[in-house]
Structures are given as structure tokens and as C-alpha cells.
BALOBA-1460 file (C-alpha; in Angstrom, 3 decimals):
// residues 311
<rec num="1" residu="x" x="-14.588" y="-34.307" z="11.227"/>
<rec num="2" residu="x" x="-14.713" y="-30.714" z="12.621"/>
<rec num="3" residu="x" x="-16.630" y="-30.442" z="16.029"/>
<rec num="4" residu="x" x="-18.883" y="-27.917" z="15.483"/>
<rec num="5" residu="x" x="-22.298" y="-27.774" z="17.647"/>
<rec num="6" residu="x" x="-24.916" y="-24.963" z="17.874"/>
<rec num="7" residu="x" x="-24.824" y="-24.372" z="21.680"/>
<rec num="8" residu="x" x="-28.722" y="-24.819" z="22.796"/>
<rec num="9" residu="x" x="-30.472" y="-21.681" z="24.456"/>
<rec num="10" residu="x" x="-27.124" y="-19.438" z="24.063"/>
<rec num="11" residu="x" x="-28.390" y="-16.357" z="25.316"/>
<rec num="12" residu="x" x="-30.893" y="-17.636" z="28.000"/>
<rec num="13" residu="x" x="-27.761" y="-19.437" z="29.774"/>
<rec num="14" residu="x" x="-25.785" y="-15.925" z="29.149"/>
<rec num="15" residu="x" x="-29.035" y="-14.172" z="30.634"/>
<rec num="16" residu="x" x="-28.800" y="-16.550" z="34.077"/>
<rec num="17" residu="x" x="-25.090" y="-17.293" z="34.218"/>
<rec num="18" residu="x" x="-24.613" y="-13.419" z="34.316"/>
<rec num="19" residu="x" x="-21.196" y="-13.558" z="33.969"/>
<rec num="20" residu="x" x="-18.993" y="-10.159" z="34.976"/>
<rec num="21" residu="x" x="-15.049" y="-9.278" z="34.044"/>
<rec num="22" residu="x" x="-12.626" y="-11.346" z="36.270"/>
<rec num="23" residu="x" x="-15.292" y="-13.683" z="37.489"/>
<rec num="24" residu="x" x="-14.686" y="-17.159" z="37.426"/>
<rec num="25" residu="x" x="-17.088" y="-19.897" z="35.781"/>
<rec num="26" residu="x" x="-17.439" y="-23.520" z="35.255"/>
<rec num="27" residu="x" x="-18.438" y="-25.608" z="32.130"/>
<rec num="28" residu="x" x="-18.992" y="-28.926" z="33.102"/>
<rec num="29" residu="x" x="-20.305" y="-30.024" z="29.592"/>
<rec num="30" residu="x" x="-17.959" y="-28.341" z="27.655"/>
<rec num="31" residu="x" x="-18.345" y="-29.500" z="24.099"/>
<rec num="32" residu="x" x="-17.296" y="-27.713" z="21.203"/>
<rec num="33" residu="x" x="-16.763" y="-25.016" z="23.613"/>
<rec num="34" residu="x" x="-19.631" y="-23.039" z="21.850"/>
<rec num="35" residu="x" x="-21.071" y="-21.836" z="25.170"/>
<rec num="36" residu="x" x="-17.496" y="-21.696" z="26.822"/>
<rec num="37" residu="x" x="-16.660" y="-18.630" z="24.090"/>
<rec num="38" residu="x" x="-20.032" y="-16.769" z="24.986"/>
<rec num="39" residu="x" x="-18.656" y="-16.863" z="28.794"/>
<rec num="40" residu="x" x="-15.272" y="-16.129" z="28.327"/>
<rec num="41" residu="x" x="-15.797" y="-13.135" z="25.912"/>
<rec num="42" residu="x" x="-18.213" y="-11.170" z="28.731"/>
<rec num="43" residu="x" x="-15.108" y="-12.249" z="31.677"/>
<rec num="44" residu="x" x="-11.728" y="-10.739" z="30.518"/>
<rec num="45" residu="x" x="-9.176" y="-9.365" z="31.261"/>
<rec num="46" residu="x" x="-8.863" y="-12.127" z="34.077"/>
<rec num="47" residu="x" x="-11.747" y="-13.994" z="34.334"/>
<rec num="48" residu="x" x="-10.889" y="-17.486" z="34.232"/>
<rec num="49" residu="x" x="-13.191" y="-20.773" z="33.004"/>
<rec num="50" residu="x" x="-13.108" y="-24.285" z="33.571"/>
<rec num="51" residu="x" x="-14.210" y="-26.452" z="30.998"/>
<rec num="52" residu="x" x="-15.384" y="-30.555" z="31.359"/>
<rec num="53" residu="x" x="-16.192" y="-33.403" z="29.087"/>
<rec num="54" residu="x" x="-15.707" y="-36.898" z="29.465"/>
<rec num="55" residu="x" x="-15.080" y="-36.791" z="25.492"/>
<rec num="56" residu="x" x="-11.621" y="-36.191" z="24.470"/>
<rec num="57" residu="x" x="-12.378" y="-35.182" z="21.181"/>
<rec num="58" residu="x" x="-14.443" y="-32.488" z="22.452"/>
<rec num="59" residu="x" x="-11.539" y="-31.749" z="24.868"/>
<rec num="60" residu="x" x="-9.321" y="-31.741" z="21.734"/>
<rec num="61" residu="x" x="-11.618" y="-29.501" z="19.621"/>
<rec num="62" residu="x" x="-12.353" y="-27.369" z="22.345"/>
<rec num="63" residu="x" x="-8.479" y="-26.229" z="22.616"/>
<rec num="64" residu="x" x="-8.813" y="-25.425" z="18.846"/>
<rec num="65" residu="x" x="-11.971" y="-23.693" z="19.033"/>
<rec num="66" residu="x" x="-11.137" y="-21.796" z="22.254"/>
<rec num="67" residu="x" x="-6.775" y="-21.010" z="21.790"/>
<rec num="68" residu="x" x="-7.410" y="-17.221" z="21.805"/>
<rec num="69" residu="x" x="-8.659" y="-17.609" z="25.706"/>
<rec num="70" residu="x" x="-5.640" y="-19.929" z="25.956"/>
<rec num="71" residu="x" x="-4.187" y="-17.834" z="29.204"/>
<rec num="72" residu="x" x="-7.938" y="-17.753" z="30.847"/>
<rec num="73" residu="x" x="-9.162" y="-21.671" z="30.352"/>
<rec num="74" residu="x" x="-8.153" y="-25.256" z="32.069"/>
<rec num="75" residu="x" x="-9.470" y="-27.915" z="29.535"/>
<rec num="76" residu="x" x="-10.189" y="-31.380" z="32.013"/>
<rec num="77" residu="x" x="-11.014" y="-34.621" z="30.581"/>
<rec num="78" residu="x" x="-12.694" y="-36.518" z="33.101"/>
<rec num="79" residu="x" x="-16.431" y="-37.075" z="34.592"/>
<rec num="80" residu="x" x="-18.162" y="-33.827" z="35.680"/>
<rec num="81" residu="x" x="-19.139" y="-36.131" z="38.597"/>
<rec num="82" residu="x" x="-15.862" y="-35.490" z="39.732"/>
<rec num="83" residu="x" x="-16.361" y="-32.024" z="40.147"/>
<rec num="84" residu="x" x="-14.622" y="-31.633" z="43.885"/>
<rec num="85" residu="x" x="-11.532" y="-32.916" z="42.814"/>
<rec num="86" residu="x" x="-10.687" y="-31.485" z="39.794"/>
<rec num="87" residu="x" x="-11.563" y="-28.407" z="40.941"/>
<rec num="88" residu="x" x="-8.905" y="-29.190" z="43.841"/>
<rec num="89" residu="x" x="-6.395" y="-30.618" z="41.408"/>
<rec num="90" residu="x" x="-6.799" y="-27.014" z="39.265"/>
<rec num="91" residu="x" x="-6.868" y="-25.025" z="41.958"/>
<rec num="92" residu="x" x="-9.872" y="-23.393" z="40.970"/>
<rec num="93" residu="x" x="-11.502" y="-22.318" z="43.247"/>
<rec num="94" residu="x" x="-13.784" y="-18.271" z="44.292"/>
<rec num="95" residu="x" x="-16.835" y="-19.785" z="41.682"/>
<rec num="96" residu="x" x="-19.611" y="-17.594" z="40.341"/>
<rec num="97" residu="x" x="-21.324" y="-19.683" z="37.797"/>
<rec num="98" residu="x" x="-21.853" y="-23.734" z="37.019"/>
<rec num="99" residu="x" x="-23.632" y="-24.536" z="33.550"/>
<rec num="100" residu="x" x="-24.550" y="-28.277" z="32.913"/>
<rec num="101" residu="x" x="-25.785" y="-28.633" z="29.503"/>
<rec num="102" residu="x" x="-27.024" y="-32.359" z="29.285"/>
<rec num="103" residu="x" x="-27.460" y="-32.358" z="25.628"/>
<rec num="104" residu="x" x="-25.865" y="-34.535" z="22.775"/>
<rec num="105" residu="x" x="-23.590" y="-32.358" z="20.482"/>
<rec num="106" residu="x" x="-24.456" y="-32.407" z="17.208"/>
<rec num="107" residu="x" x="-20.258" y="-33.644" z="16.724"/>
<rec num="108" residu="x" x="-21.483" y="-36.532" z="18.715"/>
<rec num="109" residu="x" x="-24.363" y="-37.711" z="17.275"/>
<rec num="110" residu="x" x="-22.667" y="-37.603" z="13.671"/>
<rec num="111" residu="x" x="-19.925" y="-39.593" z="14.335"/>
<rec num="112" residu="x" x="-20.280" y="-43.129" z="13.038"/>
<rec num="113" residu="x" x="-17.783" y="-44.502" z="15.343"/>
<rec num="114" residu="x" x="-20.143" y="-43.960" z="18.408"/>
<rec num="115" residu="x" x="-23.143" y="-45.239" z="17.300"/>
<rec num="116" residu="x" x="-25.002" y="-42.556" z="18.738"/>
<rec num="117" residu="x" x="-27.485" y="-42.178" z="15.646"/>
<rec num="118" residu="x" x="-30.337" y="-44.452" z="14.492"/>
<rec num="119" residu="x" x="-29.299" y="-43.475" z="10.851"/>
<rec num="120" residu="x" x="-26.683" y="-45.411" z="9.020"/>
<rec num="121" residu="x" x="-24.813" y="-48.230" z="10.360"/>
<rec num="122" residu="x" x="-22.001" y="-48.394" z="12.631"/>
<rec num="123" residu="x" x="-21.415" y="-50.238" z="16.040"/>
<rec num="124" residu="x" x="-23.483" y="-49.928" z="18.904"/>
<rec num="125" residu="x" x="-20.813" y="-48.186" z="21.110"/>
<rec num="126" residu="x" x="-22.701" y="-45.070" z="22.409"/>
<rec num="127" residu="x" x="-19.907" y="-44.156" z="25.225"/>
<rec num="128" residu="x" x="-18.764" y="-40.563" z="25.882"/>
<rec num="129" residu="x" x="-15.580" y="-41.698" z="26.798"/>
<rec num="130" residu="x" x="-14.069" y="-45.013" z="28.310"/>
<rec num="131" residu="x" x="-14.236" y="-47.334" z="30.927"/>
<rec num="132" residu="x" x="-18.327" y="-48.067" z="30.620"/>
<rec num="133" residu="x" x="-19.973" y="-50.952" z="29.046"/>
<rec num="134" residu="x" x="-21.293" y="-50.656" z="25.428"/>
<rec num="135" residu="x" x="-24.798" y="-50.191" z="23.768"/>
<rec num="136" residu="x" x="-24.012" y="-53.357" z="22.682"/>
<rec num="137" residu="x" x="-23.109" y="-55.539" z="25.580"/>
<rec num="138" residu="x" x="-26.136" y="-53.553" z="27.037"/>
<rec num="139" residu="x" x="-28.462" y="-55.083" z="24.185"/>
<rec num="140" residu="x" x="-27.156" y="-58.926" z="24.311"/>
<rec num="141" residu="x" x="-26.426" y="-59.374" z="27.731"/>
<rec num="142" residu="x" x="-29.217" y="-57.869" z="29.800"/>
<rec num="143" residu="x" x="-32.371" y="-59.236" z="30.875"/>
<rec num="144" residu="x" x="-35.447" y="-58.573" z="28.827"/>
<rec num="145" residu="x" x="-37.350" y="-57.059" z="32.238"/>
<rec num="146" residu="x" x="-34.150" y="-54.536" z="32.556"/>
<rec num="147" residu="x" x="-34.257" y="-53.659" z="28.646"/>
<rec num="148" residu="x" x="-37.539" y="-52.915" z="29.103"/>
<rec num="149" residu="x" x="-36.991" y="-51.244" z="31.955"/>
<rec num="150" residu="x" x="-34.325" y="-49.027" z="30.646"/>
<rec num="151" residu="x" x="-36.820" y="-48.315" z="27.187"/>
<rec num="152" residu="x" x="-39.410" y="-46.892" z="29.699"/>
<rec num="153" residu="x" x="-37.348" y="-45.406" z="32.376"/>
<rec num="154" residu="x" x="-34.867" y="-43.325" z="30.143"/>
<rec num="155" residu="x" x="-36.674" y="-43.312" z="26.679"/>
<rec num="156" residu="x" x="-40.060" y="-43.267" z="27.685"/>
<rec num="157" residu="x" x="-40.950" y="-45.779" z="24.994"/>
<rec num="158" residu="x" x="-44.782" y="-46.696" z="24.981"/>
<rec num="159" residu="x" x="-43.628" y="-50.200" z="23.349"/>
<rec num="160" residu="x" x="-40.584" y="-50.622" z="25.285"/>
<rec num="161" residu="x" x="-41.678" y="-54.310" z="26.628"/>
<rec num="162" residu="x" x="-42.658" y="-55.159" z="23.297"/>
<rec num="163" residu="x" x="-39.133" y="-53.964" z="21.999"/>
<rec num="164" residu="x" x="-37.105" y="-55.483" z="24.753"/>
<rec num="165" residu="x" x="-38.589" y="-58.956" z="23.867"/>
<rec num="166" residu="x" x="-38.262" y="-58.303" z="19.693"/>
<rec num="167" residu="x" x="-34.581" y="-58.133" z="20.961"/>
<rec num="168" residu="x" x="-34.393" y="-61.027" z="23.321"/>
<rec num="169" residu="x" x="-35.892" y="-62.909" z="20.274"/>
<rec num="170" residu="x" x="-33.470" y="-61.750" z="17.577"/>
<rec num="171" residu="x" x="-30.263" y="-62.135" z="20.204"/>
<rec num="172" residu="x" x="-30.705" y="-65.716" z="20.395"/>
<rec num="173" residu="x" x="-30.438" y="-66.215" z="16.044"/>
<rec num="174" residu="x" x="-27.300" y="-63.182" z="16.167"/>
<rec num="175" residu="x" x="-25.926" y="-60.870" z="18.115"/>
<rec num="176" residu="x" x="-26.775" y="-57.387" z="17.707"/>
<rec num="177" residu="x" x="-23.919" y="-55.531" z="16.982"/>
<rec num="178" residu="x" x="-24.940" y="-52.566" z="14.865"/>
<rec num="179" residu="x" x="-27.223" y="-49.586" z="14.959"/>
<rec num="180" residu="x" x="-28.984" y="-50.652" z="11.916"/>
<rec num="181" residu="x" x="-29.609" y="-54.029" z="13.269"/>
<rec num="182" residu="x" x="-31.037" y="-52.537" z="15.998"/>
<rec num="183" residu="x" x="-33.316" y="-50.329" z="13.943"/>
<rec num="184" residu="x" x="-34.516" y="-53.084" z="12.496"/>
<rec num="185" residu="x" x="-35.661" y="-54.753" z="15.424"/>
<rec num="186" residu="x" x="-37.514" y="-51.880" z="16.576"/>
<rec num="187" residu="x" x="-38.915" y="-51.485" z="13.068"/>
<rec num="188" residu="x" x="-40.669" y="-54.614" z="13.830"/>
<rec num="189" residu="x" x="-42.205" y="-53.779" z="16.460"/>
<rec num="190" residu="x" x="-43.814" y="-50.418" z="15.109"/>
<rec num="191" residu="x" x="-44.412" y="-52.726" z="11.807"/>
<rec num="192" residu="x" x="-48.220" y="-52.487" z="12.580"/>
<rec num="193" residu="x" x="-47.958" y="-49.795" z="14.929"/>
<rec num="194" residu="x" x="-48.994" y="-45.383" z="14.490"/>
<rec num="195" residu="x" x="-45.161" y="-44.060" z="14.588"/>
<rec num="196" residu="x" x="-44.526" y="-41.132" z="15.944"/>
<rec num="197" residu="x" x="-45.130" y="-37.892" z="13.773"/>
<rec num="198" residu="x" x="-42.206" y="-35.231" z="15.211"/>
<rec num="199" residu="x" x="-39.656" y="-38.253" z="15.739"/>
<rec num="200" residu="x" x="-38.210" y="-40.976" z="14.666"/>
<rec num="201" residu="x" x="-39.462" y="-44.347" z="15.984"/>
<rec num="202" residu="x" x="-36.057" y="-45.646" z="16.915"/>
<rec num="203" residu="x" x="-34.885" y="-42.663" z="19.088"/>
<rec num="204" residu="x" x="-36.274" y="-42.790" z="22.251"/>
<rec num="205" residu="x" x="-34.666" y="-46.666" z="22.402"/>
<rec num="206" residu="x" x="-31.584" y="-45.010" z="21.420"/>
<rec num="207" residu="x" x="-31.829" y="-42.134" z="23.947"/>
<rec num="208" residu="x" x="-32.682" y="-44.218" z="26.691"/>
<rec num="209" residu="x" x="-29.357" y="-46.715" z="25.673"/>
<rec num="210" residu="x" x="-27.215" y="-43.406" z="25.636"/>
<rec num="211" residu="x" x="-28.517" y="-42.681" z="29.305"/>
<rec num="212" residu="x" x="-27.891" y="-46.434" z="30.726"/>
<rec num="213" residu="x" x="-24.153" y="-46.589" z="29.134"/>
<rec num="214" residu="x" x="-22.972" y="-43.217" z="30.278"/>
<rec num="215" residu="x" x="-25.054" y="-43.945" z="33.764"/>
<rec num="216" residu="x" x="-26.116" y="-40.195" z="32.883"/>
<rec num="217" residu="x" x="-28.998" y="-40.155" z="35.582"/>
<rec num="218" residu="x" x="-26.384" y="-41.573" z="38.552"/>
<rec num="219" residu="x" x="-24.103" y="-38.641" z="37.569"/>
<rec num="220" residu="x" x="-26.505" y="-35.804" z="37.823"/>
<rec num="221" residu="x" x="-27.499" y="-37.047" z="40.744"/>
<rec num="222" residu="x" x="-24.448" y="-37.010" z="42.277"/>
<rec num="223" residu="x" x="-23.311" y="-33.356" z="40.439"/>
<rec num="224" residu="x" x="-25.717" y="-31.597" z="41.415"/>
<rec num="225" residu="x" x="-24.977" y="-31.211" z="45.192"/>
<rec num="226" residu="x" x="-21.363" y="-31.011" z="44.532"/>
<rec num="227" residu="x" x="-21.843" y="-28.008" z="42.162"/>
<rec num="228" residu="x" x="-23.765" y="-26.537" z="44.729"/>
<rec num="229" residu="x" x="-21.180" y="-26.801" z="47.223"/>
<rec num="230" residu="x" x="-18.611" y="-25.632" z="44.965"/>
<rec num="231" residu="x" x="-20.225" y="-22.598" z="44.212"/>
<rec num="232" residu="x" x="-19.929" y="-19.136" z="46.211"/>
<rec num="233" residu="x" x="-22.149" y="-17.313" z="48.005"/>
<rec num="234" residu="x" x="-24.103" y="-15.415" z="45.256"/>
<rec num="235" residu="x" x="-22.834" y="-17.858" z="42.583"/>
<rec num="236" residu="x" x="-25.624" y="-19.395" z="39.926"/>
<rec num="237" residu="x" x="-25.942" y="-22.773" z="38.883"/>
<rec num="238" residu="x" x="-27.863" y="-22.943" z="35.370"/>
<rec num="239" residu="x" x="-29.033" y="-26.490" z="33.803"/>
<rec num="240" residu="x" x="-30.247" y="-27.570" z="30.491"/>
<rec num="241" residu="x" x="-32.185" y="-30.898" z="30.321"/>
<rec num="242" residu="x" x="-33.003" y="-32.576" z="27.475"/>
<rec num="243" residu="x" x="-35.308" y="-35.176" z="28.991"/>
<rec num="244" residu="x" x="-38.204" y="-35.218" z="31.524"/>
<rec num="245" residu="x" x="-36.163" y="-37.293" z="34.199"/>
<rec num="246" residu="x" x="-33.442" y="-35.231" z="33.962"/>
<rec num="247" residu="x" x="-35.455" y="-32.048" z="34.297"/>
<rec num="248" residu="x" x="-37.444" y="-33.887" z="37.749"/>
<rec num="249" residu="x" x="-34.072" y="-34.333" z="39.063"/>
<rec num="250" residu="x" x="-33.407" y="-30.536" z="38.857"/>
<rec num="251" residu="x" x="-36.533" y="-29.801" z="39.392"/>
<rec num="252" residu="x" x="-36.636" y="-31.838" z="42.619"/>
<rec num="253" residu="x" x="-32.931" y="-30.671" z="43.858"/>
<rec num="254" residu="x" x="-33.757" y="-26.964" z="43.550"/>
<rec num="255" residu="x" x="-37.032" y="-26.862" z="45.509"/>
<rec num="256" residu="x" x="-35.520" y="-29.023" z="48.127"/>
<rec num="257" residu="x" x="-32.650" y="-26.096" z="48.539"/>
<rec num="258" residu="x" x="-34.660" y="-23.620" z="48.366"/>
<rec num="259" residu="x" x="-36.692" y="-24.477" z="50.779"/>
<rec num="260" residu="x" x="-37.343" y="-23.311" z="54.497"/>
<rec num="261" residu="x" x="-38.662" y="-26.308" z="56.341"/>
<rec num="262" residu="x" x="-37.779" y="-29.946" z="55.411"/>
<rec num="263" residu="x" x="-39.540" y="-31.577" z="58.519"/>
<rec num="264" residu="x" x="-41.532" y="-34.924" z="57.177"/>
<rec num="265" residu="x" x="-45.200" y="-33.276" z="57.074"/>
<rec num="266" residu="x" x="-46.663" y="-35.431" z="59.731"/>
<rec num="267" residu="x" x="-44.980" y="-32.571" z="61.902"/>
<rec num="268" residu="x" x="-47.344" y="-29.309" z="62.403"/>
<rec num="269" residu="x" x="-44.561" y="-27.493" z="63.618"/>
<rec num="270" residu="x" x="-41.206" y="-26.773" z="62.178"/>
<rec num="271" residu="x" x="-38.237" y="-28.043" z="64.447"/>
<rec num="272" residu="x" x="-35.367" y="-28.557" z="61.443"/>
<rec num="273" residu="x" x="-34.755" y="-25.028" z="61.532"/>
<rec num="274" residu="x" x="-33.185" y="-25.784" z="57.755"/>
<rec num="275" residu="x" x="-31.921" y="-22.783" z="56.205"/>
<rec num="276" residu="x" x="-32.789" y="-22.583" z="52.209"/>
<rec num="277" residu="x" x="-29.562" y="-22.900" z="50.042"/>
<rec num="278" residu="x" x="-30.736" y="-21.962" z="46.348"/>
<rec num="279" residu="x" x="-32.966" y="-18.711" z="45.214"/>
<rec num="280" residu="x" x="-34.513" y="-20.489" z="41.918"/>
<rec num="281" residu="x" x="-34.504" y="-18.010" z="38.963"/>
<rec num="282" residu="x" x="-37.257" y="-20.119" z="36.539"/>
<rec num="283" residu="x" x="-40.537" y="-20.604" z="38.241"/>
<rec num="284" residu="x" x="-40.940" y="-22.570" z="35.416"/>
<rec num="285" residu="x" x="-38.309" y="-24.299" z="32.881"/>
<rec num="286" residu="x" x="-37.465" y="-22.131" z="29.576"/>
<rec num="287" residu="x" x="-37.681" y="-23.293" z="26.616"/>
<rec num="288" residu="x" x="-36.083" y="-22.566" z="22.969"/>
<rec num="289" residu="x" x="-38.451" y="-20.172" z="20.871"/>
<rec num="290" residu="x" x="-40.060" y="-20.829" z="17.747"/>
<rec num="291" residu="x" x="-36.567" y="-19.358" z="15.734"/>
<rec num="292" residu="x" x="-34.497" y="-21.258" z="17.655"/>
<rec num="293" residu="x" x="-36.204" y="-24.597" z="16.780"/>
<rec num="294" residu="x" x="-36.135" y="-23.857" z="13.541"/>
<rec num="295" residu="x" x="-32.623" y="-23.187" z="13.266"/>
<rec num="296" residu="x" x="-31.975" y="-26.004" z="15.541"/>
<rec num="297" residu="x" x="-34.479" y="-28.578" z="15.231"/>
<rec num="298" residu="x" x="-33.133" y="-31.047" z="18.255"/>
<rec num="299" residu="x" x="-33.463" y="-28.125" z="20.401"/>
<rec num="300" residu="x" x="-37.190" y="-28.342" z="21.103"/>
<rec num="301" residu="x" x="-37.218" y="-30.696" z="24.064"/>
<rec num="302" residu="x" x="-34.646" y="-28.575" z="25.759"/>
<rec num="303" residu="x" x="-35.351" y="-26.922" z="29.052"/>
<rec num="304" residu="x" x="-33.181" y="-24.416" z="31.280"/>
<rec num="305" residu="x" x="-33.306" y="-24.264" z="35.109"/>
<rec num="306" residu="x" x="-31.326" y="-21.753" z="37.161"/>
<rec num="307" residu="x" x="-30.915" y="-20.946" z="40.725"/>
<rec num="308" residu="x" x="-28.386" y="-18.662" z="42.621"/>
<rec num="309" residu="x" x="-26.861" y="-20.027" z="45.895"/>
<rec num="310" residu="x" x="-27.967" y="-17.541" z="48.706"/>
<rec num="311" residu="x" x="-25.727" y="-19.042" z="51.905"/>
């Protein structure tokens, strides 16, 4: 299967990034490398990018899609998490722009070896990469209060305790071992129920899985400051979110930087003397246009944040 995914608000990150010849930028969701090429085409003669994904396939494709930048990119498969030291192992270093795009490639969600789609049947793997614990040990082994938890948390399911026993009940006569198994099981439990109209039923379950393998809240956390810290003075950090806890996070992070006083507000008087980090760009997230989400229908919860480190 080629990897081929429509990069998600392509000129807005472009527009923020503002990336210059011989400036250096990071890509710590690399992909397909669709986003990558709009970078590395406005950076030449000796601009240089680094590109991340946990995915070696995308790794893979990426050094297809991207061998006429060959001389100007350093492909790393690893966790964007680990930002600080593979920026130390690549000696890259002098960094004027950070893009996260948190977003499921389309390469991703079609291949039936990850189980990352509610259509079809294949196993309930749902990891990036290796070394995490699968949809489906997720789905047989935790408790019922943590699936639920997880359903609400992540996916924002309305039914999600309703769901998370379904599946408690259906684990005991078989294991659940297959996305279409699953399906089924939540197909019970909207049996009787008004599904939703934009989406299917089954994939804010299967988003909020995705999040709990991958521990894809745990790792923004933790990139976020990193990337900061990593960046120069004058250097932009842009993010696209795809869900509304992910977008709080950001949210949250970039006000916190940007502020001027962080003294707990029982204090009248401002003693931290904390000096603001982060100039935020987007007063308020963007979002893809009406052509956009037409083109590219699982763009429409997408929202872009972008800040420019000031110190």
C-alpha cells in the first residue's frame, strides 16, 4: 500500500511556521512527509528538517516521498517525546519552527493490519509502533470502570459506561479480538439508541482506544515543554489537534507561557516576577474551511494553535 495522506490545514501551518531559506525546522509527526515537502521547498539551498514518527512505515515512505531533499532531511524513528535527545543524537540543533500534527494519516487508518478503522475486520492492534499494549489486551483485560473511563475521557462517548459493560459482558463468552467484534458490541448498545448523524457510532470508542494504546495524551504532555525549550529565540511552535483534550492541553500550555504573572491568585500583588515565554499567534484555534472539508472530510474536527517563543 502506498502512503499517501492529504496533510490537514497545509497552508495555515505554512502561514505560522513561516519558514525562510537556510532555516532549520522540525516535524515531529512526520507522516507521509506531505507537510515535510511544503517546508523543505520554501528552506533551500541549506535549510535543513527533521522529521519524527513512531511508525516505520511512515519513516519508510517518507524517504520515498521526500529523496529529492535527501542532502537537507534526518528521517528518526522513535517517540516525538523524545525530542531532547534525538535532537542531541542528530546534532540538530539553531531551531526556528516545531509542527505537531496529532492527526491519524489516512495510510494509517486504511491499513487492516492496525486495526485502526471500525470498517472491515482485522485485529484490534491500534499501535503506532512497538513496545505498547494492544487495543486488544486493552479491551479484555481492563476493568469495566477504566473502559469506561477511557470511552469518556478520550472519546467522549455519551454511552461509554453502557459500552464498557456490553464488553465486560461479551469478554466473559469470547475474547474480543477483532475490530468487527468490537463493532458489534457497540452496535448493541446504540441498538435502541439516536446514532450520531456526521459520524459513525463506533468511532469515538475507537478514537479514544487509539489515544490509551499510544498513551497519546502522556506524550503531549510531556512534548510540549521540551519543544519549547528546543526552540530559539524567535522560533514558532505550531499544533494541530484533532480532539478537544488535546486542544485544552495546548490551549492550557500556551497561556501559561505566555503569561506575565503565575502567582496563585490569593496573592494581590505579583512577587514571581515570571517572565512570559510564548507570543500566541491564534487568539482562537483555526479551523479547515468549508473546501477543505470537502476535499478532506476527516479534517473538520481539526484545529491549529501557534505561538512564537519570545525569550
Amino acid at each position: 500500500m502506498n502512503f499517501k495522506h492529504t496533510p490537514v490545514l497545509s497552508a495555515e501551518v505554512i502561514t505560522y511556521l513561516n519558514p525562510q531559506p537556510n532555516k532549520n525546522f522540525i516535524d515531529c509527526t512526520l507522516g507521509g512527509g506531505g507537510h515535510a515537502a511544503e517546508i523543505l521547498k520554501l528552506t533551500g539551498p541549506k535549510g535543513k528538517l527533521l522529521g519524527i514518527d513512531l511508525d516505520p512505515k511512515a519513516i519508510k515512505a517518507s524517504q520515498e516521498n521526500l529523496k529529492k531533499y535527501k542532502e537537507r532531511i534526518i528521517l528518526v524513528n522513535d517517540n516525538y517525546k523524545n525530542l531532547k535527545n534525538i535532537c542531541y543524537d542528530s546534532g540538530f540543533n539553531q531551531i526556528d519552527g516545531i509542527l505537531l500534527d496529532l492527526g491519524l494519516s489516512s495510510f494509517e487508518l486504511q491499513d487492516q493490519e492496525r486495526g485502526f478503522s471500525f470498517k472491515g475486520s482485522s485485529c484490534l492492534d491500534m499501535r503506532f509502533g512497538d513496545g505498547h499494549k494492544t487495543a486488544a489486551q486493552i479491551i479484555n483485560n481492563y476493568r469495566e470502570e477504566d473502559l469506561a473511563r477511557i470511552f469518556k475521557n478520550y472519546g467522549e462517548e455519551k454511552f461509554a459506561r453502557q459500552i464498557a459493560r456490553e464488553i465486560v459482558k461479551e469478554r466473559k463468552m469470547q475474547r474480543i479480538i477483532t475490530t468487527d467484534q468490537l463493532v458489534n458490541v457497540i452496535e448493541r448498545v446504540y441498538r435502541n439508541k439516536i446514532k450520531p448523524k456526521r459520524i459513525h457510532f463506533a468511532t469515538k470508542v475507537f478514537q479514544a482506544l487509539r489515544i490509551e494504546v499510544n498513551d497519546e495524551i502522556n506524550n503531549l504532555r510531556t512534548i510540549l515543554p521540551v519543544a519549547l525549550d528546543s526552540l530559539k529565540k524567535g522560533g514558532r511552535i505550531v499544533v494541530i489537534s484533532f480532539h478537544s483534550l488535546e486542544d485544552r492541553i495546548v490551549k492550557n500550555f500556551f497561556r501559561d507561557e505566555a503569561k506575565t504573572c503565575i502567582c496563585p491568585p490569593k496573592i494581590p500583588v505579583c512577587q514571581c516576577n515570571h517572565q512570559p515565554s510564548l507570543k500566541i499567534l491564534t487568539k482562537k484555534p483555526i479551523s479547515p474551511g468549508l473546501s477543505e472539508i470537502r476535499i478532506n472530510p476527516r479534517s473538520r474536527s481539526a484545529k491549529l494553535r501557534a505561538a512564537i517563543k519570545i525569550i
